[in-house]
Each structure stands twice: as structure tokens, then as C-alpha cells.
C-alpha positions in Angstrom: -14.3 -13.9 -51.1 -13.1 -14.4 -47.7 -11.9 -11.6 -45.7 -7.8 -11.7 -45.4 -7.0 -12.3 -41.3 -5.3 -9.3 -40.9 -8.6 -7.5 -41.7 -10.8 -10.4 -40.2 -9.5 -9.6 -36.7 -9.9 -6.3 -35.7 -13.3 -6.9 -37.1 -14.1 -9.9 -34.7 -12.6 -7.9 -31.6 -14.4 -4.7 -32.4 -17.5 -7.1 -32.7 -16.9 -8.8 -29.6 -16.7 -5.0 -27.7 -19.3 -3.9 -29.3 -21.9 -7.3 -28.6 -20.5 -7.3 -24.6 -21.5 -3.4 -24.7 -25.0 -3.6 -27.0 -25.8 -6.5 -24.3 -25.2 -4.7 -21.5 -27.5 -1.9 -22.5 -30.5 -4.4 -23.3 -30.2 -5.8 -20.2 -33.5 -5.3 -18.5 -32.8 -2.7 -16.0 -35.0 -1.9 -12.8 -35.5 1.4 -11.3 -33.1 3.1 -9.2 -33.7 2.4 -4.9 -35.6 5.4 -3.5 -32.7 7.6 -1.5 -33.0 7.2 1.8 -35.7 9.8 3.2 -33.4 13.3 4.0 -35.7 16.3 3.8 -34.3 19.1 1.3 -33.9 22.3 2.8 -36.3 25.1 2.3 -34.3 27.6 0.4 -34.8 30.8 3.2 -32.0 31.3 5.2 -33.4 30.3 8.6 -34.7 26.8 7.1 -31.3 26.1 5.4 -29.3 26.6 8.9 -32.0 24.4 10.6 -31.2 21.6 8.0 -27.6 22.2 8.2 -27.2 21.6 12.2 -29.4 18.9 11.9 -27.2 17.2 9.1 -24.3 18.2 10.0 -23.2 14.9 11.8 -22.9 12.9 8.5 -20.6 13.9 6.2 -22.1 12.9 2.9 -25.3 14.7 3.5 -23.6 17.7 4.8 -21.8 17.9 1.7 -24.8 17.6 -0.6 -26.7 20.3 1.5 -23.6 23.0 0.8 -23.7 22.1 -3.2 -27.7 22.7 -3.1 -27.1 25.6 -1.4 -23.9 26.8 -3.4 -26.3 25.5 -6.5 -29.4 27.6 -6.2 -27.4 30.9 -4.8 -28.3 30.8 -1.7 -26.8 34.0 0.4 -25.7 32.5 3.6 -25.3 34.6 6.9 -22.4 34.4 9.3 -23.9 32.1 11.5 -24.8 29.4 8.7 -21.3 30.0 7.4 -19.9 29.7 11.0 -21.9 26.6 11.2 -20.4 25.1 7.8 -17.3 25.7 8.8 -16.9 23.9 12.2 -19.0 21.1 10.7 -16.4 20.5 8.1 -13.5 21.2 10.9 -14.9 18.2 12.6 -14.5 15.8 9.5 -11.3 16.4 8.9 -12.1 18.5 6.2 -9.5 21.6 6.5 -9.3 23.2 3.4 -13.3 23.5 2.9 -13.6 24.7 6.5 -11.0 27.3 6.1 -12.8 28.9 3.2 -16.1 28.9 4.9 -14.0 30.6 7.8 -12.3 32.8 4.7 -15.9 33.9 4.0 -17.0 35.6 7.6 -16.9 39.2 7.9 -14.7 40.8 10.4 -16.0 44.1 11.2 -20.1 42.8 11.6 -20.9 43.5 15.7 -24.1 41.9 15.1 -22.0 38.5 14.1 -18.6 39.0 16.1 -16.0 35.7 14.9 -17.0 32.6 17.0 -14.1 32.3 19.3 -14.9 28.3 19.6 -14.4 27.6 15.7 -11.6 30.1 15.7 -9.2 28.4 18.2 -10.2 24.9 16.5 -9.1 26.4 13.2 -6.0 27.9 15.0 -5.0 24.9 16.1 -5.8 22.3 13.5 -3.6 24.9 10.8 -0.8 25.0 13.4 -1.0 20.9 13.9 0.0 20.9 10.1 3.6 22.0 9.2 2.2 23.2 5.8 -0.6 25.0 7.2 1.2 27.6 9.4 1.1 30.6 7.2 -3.0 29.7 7.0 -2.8 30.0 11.1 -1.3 33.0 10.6 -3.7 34.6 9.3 -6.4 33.1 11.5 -4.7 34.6 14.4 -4.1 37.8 13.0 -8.4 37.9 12.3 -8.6 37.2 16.1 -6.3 39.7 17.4 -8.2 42.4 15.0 -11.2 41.1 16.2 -10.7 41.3 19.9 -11.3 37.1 19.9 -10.7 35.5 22.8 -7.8 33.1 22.9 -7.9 29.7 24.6 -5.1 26.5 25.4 -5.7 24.4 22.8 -5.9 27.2 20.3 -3.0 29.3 21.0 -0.8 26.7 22.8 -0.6 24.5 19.6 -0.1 27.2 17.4 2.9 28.8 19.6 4.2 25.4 20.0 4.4 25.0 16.2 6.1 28.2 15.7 9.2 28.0 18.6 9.8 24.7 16.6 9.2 25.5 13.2 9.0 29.0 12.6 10.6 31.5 14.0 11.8 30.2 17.1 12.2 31.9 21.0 11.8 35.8 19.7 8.8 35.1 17.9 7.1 33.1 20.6 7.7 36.0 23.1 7.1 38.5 20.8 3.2 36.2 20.1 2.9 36.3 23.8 3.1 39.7 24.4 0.9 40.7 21.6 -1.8 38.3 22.6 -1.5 38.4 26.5 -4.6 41.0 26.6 -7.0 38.4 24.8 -5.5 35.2 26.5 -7.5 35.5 30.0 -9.1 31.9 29.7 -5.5 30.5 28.8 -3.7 28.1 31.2 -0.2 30.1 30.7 1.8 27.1 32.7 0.4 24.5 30.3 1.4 26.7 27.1 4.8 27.4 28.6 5.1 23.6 28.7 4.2 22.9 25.1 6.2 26.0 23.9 9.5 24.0 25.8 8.6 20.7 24.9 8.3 21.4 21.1 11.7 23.3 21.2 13.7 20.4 23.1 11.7 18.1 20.5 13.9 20.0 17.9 17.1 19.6 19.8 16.4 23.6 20.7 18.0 23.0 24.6 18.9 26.3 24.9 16.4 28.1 23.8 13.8 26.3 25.4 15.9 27.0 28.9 15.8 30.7 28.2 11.9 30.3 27.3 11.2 29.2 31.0 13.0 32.5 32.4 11.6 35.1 30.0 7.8 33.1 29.8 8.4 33.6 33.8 8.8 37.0 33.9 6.2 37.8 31.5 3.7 36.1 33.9 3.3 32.5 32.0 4.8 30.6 34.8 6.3 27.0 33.9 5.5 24.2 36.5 7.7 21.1 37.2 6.5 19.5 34.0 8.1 22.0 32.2 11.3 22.4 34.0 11.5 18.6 33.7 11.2 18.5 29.7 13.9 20.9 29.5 16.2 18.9 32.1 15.8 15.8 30.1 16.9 17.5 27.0 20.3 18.3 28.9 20.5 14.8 30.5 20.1 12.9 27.1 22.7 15.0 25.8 25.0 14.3 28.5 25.1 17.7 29.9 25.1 17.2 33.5 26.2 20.6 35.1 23.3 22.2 32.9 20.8 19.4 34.1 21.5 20.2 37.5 20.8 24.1 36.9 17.3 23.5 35.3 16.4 21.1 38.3 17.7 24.0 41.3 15.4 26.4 39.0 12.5 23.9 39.3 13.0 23.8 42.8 13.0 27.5 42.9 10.5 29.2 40.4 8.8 26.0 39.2 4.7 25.5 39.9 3.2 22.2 41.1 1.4 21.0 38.0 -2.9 20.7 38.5 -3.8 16.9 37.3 -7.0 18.3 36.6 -5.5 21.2 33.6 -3.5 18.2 31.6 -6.7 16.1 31.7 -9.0 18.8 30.4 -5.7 19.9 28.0 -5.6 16.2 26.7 -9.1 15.2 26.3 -9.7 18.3 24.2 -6.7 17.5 22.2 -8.0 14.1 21.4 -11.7 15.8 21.0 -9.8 17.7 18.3 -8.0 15.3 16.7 -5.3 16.4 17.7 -3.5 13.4 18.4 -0.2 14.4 18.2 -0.4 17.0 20.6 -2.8 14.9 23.4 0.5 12.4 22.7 3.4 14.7 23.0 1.4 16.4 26.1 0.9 13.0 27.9 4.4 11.8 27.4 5.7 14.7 29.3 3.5 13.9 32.0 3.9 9.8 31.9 7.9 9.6 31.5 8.2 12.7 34.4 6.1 10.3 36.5 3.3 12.9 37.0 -0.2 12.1 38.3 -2.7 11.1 35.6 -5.9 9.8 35.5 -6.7 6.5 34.4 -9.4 7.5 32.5 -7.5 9.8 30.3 -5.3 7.2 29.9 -7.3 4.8 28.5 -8.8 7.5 26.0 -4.9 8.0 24.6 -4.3 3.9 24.7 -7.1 3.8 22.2 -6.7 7.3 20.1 -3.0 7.9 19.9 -2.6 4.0 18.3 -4.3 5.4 15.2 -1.0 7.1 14.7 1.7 5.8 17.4 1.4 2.1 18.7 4.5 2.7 20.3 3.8 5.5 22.3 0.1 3.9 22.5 2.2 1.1 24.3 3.9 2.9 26.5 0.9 4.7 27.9 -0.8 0.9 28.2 2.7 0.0 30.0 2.8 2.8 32.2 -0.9 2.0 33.7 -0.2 -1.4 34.0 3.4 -0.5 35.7 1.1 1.4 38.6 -1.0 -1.3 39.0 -4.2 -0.4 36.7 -5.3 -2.4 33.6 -6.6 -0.4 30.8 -10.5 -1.0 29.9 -11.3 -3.9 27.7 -12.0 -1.8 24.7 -9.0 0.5 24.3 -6.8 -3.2 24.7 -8.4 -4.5 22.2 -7.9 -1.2 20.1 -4.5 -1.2 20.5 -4.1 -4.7 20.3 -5.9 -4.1 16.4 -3.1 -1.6 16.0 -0.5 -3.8 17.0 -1.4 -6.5 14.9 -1.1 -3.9 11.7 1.6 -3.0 12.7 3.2 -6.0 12.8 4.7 -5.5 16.3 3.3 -9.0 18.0 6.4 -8.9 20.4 5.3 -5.8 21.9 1.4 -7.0 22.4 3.1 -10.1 24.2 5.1 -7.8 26.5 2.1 -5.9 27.5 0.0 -9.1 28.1 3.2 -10.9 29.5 3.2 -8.0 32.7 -1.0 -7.5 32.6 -0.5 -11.5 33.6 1.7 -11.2 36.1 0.2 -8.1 37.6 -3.1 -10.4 38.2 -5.3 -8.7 35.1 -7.0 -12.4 34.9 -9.8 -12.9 37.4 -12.4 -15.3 35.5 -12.7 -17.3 31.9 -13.5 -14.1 30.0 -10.2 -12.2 30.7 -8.5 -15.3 29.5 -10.6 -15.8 26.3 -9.4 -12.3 25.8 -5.7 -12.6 26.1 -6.2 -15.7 24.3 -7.6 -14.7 21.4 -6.1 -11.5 20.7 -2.6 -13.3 21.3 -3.6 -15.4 18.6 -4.8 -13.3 16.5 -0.8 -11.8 16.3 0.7 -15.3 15.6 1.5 -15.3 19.4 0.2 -19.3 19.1 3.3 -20.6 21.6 2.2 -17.8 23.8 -1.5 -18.1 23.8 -1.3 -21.9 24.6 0.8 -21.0 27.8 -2.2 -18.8 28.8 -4.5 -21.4 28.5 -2.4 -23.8 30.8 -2.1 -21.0 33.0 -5.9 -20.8 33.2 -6.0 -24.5 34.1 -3.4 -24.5 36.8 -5.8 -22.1 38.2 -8.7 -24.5 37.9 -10.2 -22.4 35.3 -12.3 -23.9 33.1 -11.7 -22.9 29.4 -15.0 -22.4 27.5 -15.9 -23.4 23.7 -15.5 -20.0 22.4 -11.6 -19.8 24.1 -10.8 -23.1 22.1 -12.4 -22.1 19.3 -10.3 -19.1 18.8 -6.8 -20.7 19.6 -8.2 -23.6 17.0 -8.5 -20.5 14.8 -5.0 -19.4 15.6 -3.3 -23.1 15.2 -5.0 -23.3 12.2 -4.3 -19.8 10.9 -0.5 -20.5 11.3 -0.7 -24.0 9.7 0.0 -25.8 13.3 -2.3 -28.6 12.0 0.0 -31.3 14.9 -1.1 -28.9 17.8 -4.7 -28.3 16.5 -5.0 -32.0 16.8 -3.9 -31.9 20.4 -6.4 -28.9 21.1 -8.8 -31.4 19.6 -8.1 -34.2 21.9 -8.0 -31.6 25.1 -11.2 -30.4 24.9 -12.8 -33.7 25.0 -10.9 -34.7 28.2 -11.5 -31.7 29.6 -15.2 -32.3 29.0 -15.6 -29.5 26.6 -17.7 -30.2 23.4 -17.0 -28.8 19.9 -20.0 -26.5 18.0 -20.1 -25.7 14.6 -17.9 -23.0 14.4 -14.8 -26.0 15.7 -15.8 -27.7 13.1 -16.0 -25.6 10.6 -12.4 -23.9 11.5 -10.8 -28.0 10.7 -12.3 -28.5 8.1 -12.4 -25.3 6.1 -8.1 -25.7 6.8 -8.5 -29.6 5.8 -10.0 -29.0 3.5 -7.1 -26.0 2.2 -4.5 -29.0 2.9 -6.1 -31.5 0.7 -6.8 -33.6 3.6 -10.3 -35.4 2.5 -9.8 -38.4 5.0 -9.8 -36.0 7.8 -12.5 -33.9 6.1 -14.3 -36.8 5.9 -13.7 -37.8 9.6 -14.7 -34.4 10.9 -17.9 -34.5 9.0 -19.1 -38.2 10.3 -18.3 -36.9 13.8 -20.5 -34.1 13.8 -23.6 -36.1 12.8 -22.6 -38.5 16.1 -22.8 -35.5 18.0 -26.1 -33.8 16.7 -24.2 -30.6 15.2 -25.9 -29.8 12.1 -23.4 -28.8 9.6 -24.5 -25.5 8.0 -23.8 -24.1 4.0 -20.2 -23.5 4.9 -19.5 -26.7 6.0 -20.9 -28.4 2.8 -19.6 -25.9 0.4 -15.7 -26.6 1.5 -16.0 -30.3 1.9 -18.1 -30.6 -2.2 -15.3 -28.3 -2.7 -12.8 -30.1 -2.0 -14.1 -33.5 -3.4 -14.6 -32.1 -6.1 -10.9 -31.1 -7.0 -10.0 -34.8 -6.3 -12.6 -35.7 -8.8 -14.6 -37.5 -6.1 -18.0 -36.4 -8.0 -20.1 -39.2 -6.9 -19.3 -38.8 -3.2 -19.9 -35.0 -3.6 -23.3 -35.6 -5.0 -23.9 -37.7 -1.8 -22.5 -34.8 0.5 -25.0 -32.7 -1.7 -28.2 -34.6 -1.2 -27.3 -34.4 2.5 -27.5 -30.8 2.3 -30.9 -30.9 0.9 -32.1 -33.4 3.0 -31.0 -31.1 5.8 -32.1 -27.7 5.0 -33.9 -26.5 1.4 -33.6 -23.2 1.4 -29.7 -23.6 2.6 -29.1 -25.9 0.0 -29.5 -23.1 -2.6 -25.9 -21.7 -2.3 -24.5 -25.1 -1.7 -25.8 -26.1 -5.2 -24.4 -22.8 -6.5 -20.7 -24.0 -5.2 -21.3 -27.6 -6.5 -22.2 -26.2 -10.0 -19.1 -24.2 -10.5 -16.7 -26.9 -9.0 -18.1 -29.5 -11.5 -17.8 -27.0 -14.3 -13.9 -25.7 -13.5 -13.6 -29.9 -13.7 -15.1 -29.8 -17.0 -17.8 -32.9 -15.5 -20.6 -30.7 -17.5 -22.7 -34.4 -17.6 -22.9 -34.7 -13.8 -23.5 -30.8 -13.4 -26.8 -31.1 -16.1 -27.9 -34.5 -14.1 -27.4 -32.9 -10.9 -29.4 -29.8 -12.3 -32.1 -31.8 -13.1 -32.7 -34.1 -10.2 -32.7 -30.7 -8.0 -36.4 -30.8 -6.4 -38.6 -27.5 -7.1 -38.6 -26.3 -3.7 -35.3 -25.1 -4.2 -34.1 -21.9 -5.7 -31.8 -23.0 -8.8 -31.6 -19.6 -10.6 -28.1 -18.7 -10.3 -27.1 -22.2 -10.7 -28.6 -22.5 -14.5 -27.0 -19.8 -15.4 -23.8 -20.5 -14.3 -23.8 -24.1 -16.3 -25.2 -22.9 -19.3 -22.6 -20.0 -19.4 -19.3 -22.5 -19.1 -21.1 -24.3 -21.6 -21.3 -21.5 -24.2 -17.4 -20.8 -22.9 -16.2 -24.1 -23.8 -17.9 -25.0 -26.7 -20.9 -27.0 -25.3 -23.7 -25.2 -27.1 -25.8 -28.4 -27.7 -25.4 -29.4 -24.4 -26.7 -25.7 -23.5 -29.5 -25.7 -26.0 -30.4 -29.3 -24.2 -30.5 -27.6 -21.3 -32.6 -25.0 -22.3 -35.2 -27.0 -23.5 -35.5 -28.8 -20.0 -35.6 -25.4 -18.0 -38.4 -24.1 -20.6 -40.1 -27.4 -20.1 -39.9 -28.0 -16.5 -39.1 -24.7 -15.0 -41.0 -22.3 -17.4 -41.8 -19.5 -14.4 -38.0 -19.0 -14.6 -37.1 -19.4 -17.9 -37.4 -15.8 -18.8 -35.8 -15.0 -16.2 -32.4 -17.4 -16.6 -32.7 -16.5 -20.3 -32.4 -12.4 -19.2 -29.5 -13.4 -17.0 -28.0 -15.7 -19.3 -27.6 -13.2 -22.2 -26.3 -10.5 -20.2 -23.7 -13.1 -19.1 -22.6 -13.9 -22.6 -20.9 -10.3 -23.4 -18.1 -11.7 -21.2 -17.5 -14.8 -23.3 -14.3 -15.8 -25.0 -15.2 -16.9 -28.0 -18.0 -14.8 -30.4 -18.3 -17.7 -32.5 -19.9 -20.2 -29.7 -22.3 -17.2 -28.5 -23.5 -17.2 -32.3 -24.5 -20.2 -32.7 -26.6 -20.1 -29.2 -27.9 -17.0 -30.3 -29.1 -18.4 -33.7 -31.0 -21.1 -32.1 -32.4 -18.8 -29.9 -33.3 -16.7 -32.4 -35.0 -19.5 -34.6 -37.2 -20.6 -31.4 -38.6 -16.7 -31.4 -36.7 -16.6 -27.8 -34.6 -13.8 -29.7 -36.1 -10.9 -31.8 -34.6 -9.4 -35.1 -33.9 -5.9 -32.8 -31.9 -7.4 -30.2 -28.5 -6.3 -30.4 -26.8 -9.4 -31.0 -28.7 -9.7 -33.8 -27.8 -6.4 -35.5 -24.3 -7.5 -33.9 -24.5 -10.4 -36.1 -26.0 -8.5 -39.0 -23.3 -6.3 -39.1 -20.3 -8.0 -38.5 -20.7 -10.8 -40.9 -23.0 -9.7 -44.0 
């Protein structure tokens, strides 16, 4: 008696689970890639340190060296530890480094607390607003441990508390408690962060009485900070107190040293601390202060990671003096930019780098060009180029190419035509990366005449169309069910390039199948010469013709490949039945199986056939 549907199906579906994962574990399986050669540490203490330093650079092996370690209980000493810890500081990894750090003793003279990975620790805790109380502590360890304090260190952390925790008191009272251990801080530079993270906060006030009392307590604040704190009155439309702060700088205020914010910022970006090398350099930039161009260029590249306007205005600013950044932090920030979605602002920076003379030769143009382009700035990008010609500048292939790209990206199909007919009256011949760039978007737009066109006219010119270029043209045709002329596009292909041809038969396969033309797929299939690789290609046709139904046509096919292809047959037939797990319908995979089964391709202990065995006894 039949089984009832209702108890039929979750039979079939369980069945076709269980066949997709019995397949999958008879699939022939080969053994795992040797690891990459990374000598395991000798488990004594002075080998394991050796083999941490030396892997320390790359994270993933870093990590794996601490769980063998942590694995075979290996006691490590405070410099290992030490080690561990500022390893993991430098990845970004906080919370592992801390309880490293956690881990060091503090009363061992023979292994005093590194002041270096102290202050990093400091710092990177104070940088994060939930981290504080963890800085806390850290400092606390360094002031019972007679640690020596230093800028980065102790100026981020006092920043973060006058703006977060605790305010003016506290700041003093953390400067007079640490002044003994702070003789290789730069007092005037932390006086400056401690005022501009209070006027940050709207804390005006406060940060006015920080420059007297940080004064008298010997942490003299220079122009820079005066300046911050005379800002925060100006924006606030408090004139009379502006005024005051500005006599004072006149007054008590310190030239600032170019030379201690450069130092100050590059160890800030060293650090990662990106915020802080930002906040620090706006204070200098917007007061007009002396800064280095180099140092510049270093926060035009790091601080867009996090800021692409301030990123800007630091690429503005260098430009505004008459100094163009280098090519690699543009094009950095130009990346950033273009996440960012803020293509205006890229425009405004090229727009003054133009005018200030930042082209010299076909190269800077290309440059512009291209990254314009690449932000939708097509208008824009075009002017450029007639700008290069007015100045008898000779535009190369790769500069068309990428505004081709551009016109093409942004569906400008009318103008990409023009380009076209420009660069042969400028003398400028297209290579195969033009013509690849028309006729991949052709080819998108369903325009086969042009495709068609485009194709002719590169075997005038002697450019050898590569895979690319026959994959999105058979592509195309056939969608229009052209499948005649795609054959002929094919056998070009082959005639052309053998080994290439491979992939391109992989592409035609699939388009004939999603057509449903299996006829011309199988005749195609079988006119292929033996040179070339057909592997994939098989199995691809014979799996849409399990799919849909096709299993004579399949078992046809078989027979041919195990007749005129026998060194692959095992092969396609391994692929093939891994393949079918992922088949819609159990019942066309059956009857394949069956016939596979009666030609002793299939054994009674595969698992389809215990798959079979079981689910309909």
C-alpha cells in the first residue's frame, strides 16, 4: 500500500538531507595543505621568549604561541609576560594585553615594570571612555612602582580625566602627585591637551583657571594653549573674556617648539592613537602654528581612517601654504572619501591642488583623473583632461582608460562614445583593457550591435581579445538566444588561445544551460578538441541535466565521456556525484544513480544506495 502524502513527505525531505549529507562524506577527500613552516617553541622559558619576539609581528601566530604556552603550563617570567603584553597592545588587542600586564609583579627589583609598555597601556585605557577606571589602576602600579612617566602616557590619560572624570581638582591634584616621576614629560604640551579636552567639553572656565594654576605649579602653557582656551570664549561670543586670555598669552604664555608636537603626534599615530594625533594637530593647524609637512602627510593618511573631514582639513591646510601632500596619503584619503560618500569635498581639494599648480606632467593628471572618477566626479574629471590639453599635455592610454571606466561606471554611455572618438584624433590607440571596459557595459545594456562592432574592431587593430572579452560577449549572445553566432565567437576563442579557452567553455556551458539549449551545450561538448581542459564543463552540463529532468540525455553523455575521455571519467563522475546532494528533485538523481549503479560505476555501499535502500523498501 502506498504511503499517505502527509507521511510520504517528511520522508522524501529527510531523504533528500540525509543523501546531500551521506554524499558529502563519500566524497573523496585529499589531505589537509602542510601549515606553513613556523617552528614550535621549545618549552624552557628562554626558547619560548625567543619564539615569542620573533612571532610577535603576526597576530595569528602570536596568538597560537600564548595558547601552547597557556596549554602545556608553561610558567612565564616578567619579561616574557612584558613581552606578551605590548605585543598584543600593538594589535589592538586591549583586553588580552591588560591581563598579561595584570600578571607582572610589582615588588620584583630584578624585573622593575617596563615604563615603555606602561605609558602605552596608560594611554590606550585613557583613549577609551570605558576604560578609565582600567587606567586607573595602571597608574596607580606606576606611581607605587616609582615608573617613570612620559607625554603620551600621562598627557592622554589627564586629558581624559579633566573631560571626563573628575574635572580641574583632580587634574591638579594628578599633577602634583606625579610631578616627582614626570621628568621626561613635556609639561607645556600636557597643559595644552589638559585645556583642549576641557574646552572640547564646553569646560571654558575651567580650562582658563587650568592655565593659571598648571602655571604656577611649573607646567607652563605656551601660545597653543592659551589660544584653545581663547577660541572657546570667541565661539561663545564672549569677547571681554577672549581678550583676557590673549593679554595672558602675551604675558605668561611660551613660544611653542615645532619639533615637541611633531615627536607628540607621530607617537600618537605610532600608537594608534588617532584621536589624540588629531585633536593635537587641529590645535596647532586652525592657530596657524608651524608644522611640518611630513607630519602632515602622516595625519592626511592616518586620521581618514576615523575623520575624513578633519583628514581634509589637514590636506586643505597644506595645500592653503602652498605644499601638496605625497601621492600616497591623497590617494588614501581620497579611498576614504569615496566611502564616505563625500565626492564634493575630494573635488574641493583637487579643485585648489589645480589651481595652486599640483599638475606638472601626464601622471599628476592621470591621478586627479582617475581618482575623480572613481567618486562619480565624471563632469569634473573631463574638465581636467581638457585642462591637460590646453596645456599641450598629451593624455596617455591608461588616463582614458580610467575616465572610460568612470563614464561607463555612471552609465554615460553618449560621452564614452565621444571619449572614444577623442582618442583616435588625438592619436591615442585603445588596448585591451578599452575594450574590455565597452564592451563588458555593452554588453550589461543589451547592446550586441555595438558589442559586435567593438569586437570586429579589435581584430583590425591586432588586439587580441583575452577570456574576459569572450566570456561577456558568448554571454550576452547567449541571452538573446544567438547560439549559433556564440559558437562562432567560441571557436575563435580556441583558435586563439587553448589553454584560455578552458574558462570561456566553462561560461558558454552554463549560459546554454540557464537557456535550457542542452542539445547545443552536448554538441558543443563534444566537438571540444582534447587539448583543452573540459573538466568543470562536464560537470556542470550533466548536473542541469539531472536538475531538469534530462537523465537520458546525461546517461548519453556519460557514455561519450567514458568512451572518449576515459582518463577523466573517474574523475567527472567523483565531481558529479558530490554535485547531486544539491539537486532539487530526489527522484531524477535516482534514476541516474540506478543506471549508474547497473553499469558497476556505483557499488551496493555507496550511500546513495543505502539512501535508496532505506527510504523506499
Amino acid at each position: 500500500m502506498a504511503p499517505r502524502p502527509s507521511a510520504f513527505l517528511p520522508r522524501l525531505a529527510a531523504a533528500v538531507f540525509a543523501a546531500r549529507a551521506l554524499s558529502v562524506s563519500a566524497r573523496p577527500r585529499l589531505p589537509p595543505p602542510s601549515p606553513s613552516p613556523s617552528p614550535a617553541p621549545a618549552f624552557s622559558t628562554h626558547a619560548f621568549h625567543a619564539h615569542l619576539a620573533s612571532v610577535a609581528p603576526h597576530l595569528p601566530s602570536l596568538l597560537a604561541a600564548l595558547s601552547r604556552a597557556r596549554a602545556a603550563r608553561l610558567p612565564l617570567p616578567p619579561a616574557t609576560r612584558a613581552l606578551a603584553a605590548s605585543a598584543l597592545l600593538r594589535h589592538g588587542r586591549l583586553p588580552d594585553a591588560l591581563a598579561h600586564f595584570g600578571l607582572l609583579p610589582d615588588s620584583d627589583p630584578a624585573a622593575p615594570l617596563p615604563a615603555p609598555l606602561c605609558n602605552a597601556l596608560l594611554a590606550a585605557l585613557a583613549s577609551s571612555a570605558a576604560s578609565l577606571a582600567h587606567a586607573r589602576k595602571v597608574l596607580d602600579r606606576m606611581l607605587a612602582g616609582a615608573v617613570e612617566l612620559d607625554t603620551v602616557g600621562f598627557g592622554v590619560f589627564v586629558k581624559a580625566v579633566g573631560r571626563r572624570d573628575g574635572g580641574l581638582a583632580e587634574v591638579l591634584r594628578l599633577v602634583d602627585v606625579a610631578g616627582r616621576q614626570a621628568s621626561r614629560v613635556n609639561r607645556s604640551l600636557v597643559a595644552m591637551m589638559v585645556v583642549d579636552g576641557m574646552c572640547r567639553e564646553g569646560q571654558i572656565e575651567d580650562a582658563w583657571r587650568a592655565l593659571d594654576e598648571m602655571r604656577l605649579r611649573g607646567w607652563k602653557p605656551d601660545f597653543v594653549a592659551y589660544r584653545i582656551v581663547a577660541e572657546g570664549f570667541r565661539v561663545a561670543g564672549r569677547v571681554e573674556e577672549e581678550g583676557r586670555v590673549l593679554k595672558q598669552k602675551r604675558k605668561f604664555g611660551v613660544a611653542p617648539r615645532k619639533d615637541d608636537y611633531r615627536e607628540c603626534v607621530l607617537a600618537f599615530v605610532s600608537n594608534r592613537l588617532l584621536t589624540e594625533a588629531k585633536e593635537m594637530a587641529e590645535a596647532v593647524v586652525l592657530g596657524d602654528f608651524p608644522i611640518d609637512d611630513d607630519v602632515l602627510n602622516v595625519l592626511v593618511g592616518s586620521v581618514s581612517e576615523i575623520d575624513t573631514d578633519g583628514a581634509a582639513m589637514f590636506c586643505k591646510f597644506m595645500v592653503g601654504k602652498g605644499r601638496f601632500p605625497s601621492t600616497e596619503m591623497l590617494v588614501c584619503l581620497c579611498d576614504s572619501l569615496c566611502k564616505s560618500r563625500k565626492a564634493d569635498t575630494m573635488w574641493e581639494i583637487f579643485r585648489v591642488l589645480l589651481e595652486k599648480g599640483y599638475c606638472k606632467n601626464s601622471r599628476d593628471y592621470h591621478l586627479v583623473v582617475s581618482l575623480l572618477g572613481k567618486a562619480g566626479k565624471v563632469r569634473e574629471a573631463y574638465d581636467v583632461l581638457k585642462d591637460m590639453k590646453r596645456k599641450r599635455l598629451e593624455p596617455d592610454i591608461l588616463l582614458y582608460n580610467s575616465l572610460m571606466e568612470a563614464l561607463c561606471r555612471n552609465d554615460l554611455l553618449r560621452p564614452a562614445k565621444k571619449l572614444w572618438d577623442e582618442m583616435f584624433t588625438g592619436g591615442c590607440s585603445p588596448n585591451l583593457q578599452t575594450y574590455n571596459i565597452l564592451i563588458t557595459k555593452f554588453t550589461e545594456m543589451g547592446e550586441s550591435e555595438e558589442v559586435q562592432q567593438l569586437f570586429d574592431h579589435m581584430f583590425q587593430k591586432g588586439v587580441a581579445p583575452d577570456g574576459a572579452t569572450y566570456a561577456s560577449f558568448i554571454n550576452m549572445l547567449c541571452q538573446e538566444n544567438k547560439h549559433e553566432q556564440a559558437l562562432d565567437i567560441y571557436k575563435k576563442s580556441l583558435s586563439q588561445d587553448a589553454e584560455g579557452a578552458s574558462s570561456v567553455l566553462t561560461v558558454f556551458i552554463l549560459a546554454l544551460c540557464k537557456q535550457g539549449n542542452f542539445k547545443t551545450a552536448l554538441s558543443v561538448m563534444c566537438s571540444v578538441p582534447s587539448n583543452v581542459e573540459n573538466f568543470n564543463s562536464n560537470v556542470i552540463l550533466l548536473k542541469n541535466l539531472t536538475d531538469v529532468g534530462e537523465v537520458e540525455m546525461a546517461i548519453e553523455h556519460l557514455k561519450w565521456i567514458r568512451s572518449n575521455s576515459s582518463s577523466n571519467f573517474q574523475n567527472i563522475m567523483n565531481e558529479l556525484m558530490a554535485s547531486l546532494s544539491t539537486s532539487a528533485s530526489l527522484q531524477h538523481v535516482t534514476k541516474l544513480i540506478q543506471y549508474l549503479h547497473s553499469q558497476r560505476l556505483v557499488d551496493d555501499s555507496d550511500p546513495w544506495m543505502n539512501l535508496m535502500t532505506n527510504g523506499y523498501a
